[in-house]
VOSERO-454284 format. One record per residue: x, y, z of N, C-alpha, C in turn. Coordinates in steps of 0.2 Angstrom, whole numbers, padded with zeros to 4 digits, always signed. Atoms other than C-alpha are relative to their C-alpha. Example, Ala and Ser with C-alpha at 12.3 -4.5 7.8 and 13.67 -1.06 7.14 Angstrom:
2
+0004-0006+0000+0062-0022+0039+0004+0006+0000/-0004-0006-0001+0068-0005+0036-0004+0005+0003/
***
This chain:
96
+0000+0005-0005-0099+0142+0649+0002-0007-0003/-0002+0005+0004-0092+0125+0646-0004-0005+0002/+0007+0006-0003-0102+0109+0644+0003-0003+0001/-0001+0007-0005-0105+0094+0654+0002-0006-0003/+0002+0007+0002-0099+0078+0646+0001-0007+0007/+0000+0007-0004-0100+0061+0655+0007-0006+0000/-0003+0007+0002-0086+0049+0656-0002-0005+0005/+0000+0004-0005-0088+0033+0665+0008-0007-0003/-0007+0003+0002-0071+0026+0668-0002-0007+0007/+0000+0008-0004-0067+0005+0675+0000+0003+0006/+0002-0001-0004-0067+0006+0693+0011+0002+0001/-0007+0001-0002-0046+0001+0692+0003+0007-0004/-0003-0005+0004-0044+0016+0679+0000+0005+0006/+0000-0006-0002-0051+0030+0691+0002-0001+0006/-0004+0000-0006-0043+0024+0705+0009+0001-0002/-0006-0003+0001-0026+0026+0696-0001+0007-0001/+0001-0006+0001-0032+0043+0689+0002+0002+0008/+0000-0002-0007-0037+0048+0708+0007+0000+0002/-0007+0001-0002-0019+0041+0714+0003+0005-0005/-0002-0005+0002-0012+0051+0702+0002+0008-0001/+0001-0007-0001-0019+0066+0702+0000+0003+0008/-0003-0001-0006-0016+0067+0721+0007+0001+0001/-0008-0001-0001+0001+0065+0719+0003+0006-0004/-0004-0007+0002+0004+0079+0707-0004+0005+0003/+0002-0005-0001-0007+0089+0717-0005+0005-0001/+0006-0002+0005-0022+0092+0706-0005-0002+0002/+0006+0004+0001-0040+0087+0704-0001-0004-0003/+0002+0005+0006-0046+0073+0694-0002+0004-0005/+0003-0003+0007-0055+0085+0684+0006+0003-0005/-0005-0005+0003-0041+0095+0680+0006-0006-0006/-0004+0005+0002-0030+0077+0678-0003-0001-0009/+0002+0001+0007-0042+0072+0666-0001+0005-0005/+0005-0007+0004-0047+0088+0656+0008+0001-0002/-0004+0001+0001-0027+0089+0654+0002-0007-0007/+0000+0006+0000-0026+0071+0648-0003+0001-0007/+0004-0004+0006-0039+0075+0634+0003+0003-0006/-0003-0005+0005-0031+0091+0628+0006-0003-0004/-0005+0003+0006-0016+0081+0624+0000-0003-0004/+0002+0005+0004-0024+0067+0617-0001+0003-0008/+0004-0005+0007-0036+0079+0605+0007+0003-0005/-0003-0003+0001-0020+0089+0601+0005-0005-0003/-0004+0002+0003-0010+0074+0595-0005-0003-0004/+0005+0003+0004-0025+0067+0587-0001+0005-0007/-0004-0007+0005-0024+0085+0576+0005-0002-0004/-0007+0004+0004-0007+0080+0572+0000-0003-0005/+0001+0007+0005-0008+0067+0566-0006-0001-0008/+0005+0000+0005-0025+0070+0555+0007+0006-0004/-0005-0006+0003-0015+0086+0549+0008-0004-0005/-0007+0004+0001+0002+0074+0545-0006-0005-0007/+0003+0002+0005-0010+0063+0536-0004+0001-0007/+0002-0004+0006-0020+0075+0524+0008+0003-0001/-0007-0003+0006-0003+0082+0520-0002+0006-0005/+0001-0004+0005+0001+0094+0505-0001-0005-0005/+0000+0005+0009+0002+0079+0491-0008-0002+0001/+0007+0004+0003-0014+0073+0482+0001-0007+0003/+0001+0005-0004-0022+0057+0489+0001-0005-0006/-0003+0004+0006-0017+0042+0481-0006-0003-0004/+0008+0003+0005-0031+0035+0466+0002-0007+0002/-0001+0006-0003-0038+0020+0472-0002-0005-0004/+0002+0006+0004-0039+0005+0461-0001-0008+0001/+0004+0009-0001-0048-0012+0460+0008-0003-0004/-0006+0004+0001-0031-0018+0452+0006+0000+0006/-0006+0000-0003-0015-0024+0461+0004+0002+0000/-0004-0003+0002+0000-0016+0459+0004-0004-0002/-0004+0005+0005+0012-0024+0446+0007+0002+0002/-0007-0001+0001+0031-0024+0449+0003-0003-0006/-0003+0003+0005+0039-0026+0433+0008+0000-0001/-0008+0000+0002+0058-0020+0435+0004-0006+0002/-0005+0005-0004+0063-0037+0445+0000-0006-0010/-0001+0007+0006+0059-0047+0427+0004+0002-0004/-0004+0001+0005+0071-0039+0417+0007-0001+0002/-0005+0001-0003+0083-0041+0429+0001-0010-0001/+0003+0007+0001+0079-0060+0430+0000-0005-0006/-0001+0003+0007+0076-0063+0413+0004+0004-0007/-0004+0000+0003+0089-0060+0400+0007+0002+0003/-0007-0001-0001+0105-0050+0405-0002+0002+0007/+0001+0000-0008+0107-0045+0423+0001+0007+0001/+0005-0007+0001+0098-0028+0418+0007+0006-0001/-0007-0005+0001+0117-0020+0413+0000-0001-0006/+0002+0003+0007+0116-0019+0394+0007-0002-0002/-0006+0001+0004+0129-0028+0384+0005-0005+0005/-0002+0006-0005+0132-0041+0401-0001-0005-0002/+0004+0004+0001+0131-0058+0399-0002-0004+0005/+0005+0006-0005+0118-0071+0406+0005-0001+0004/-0002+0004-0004+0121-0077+0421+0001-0009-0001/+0001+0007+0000+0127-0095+0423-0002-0003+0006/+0002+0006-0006+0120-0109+0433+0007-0002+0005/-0005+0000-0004+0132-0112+0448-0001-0010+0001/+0001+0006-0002+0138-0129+0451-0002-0003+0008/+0004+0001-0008+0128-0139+0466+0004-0004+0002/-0004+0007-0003+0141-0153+0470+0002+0001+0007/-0003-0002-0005+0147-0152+0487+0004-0005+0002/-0008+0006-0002+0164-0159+0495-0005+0000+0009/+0000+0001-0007+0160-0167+0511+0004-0007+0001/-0006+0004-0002+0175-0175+0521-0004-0009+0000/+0002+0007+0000+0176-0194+0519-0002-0002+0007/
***
């Protein structure tokens, strides 16, 4: 036997329900008890999608460091045996 839960839904929500479920022809109980199933069922999903097959990430009190932009940045322009970048001149032409 299935159990009884309670919903109390706004006045303007079960009055759309209602319209709704008239219009396809159904009961509210059935509209909502439908409405649920999918819910729960994409709620599944989703938990499933995010437990995954990969181990969960370790979680650390530090930041995560990116270091590969500084060697780019700092000496050659991270291609070995390139050289330095130069400074571009700022001057601008503007008509007299």
């Amino acid at each position: 036997m299935a159990e009884t839960t309670s919903v109390k839904l706004p006045p303007e929500l079960e009055a759309r329900v209602s319209a709704l479920a008239r219009k396809s022809g159904r009961t509210t109980h059935s509209f909502i008890l439908e409405a649920v199933e999918r819910h729960a069922a994409r709620e599944e999903k989703l938990q499933s999608f995010v437990k995954g097959p990969w181990p969960p990430m370790p979680i650390s009190s530090e930041p995560a460091r990116y270091t590969g932009r500084k060697t780019c940045m700092h000496g050659s322009n991270g291609w070995p045996g390139a050289p330095k970048p130069r400074p571009r001149s700022r001057e601008l032409d503007y008509p007299d």
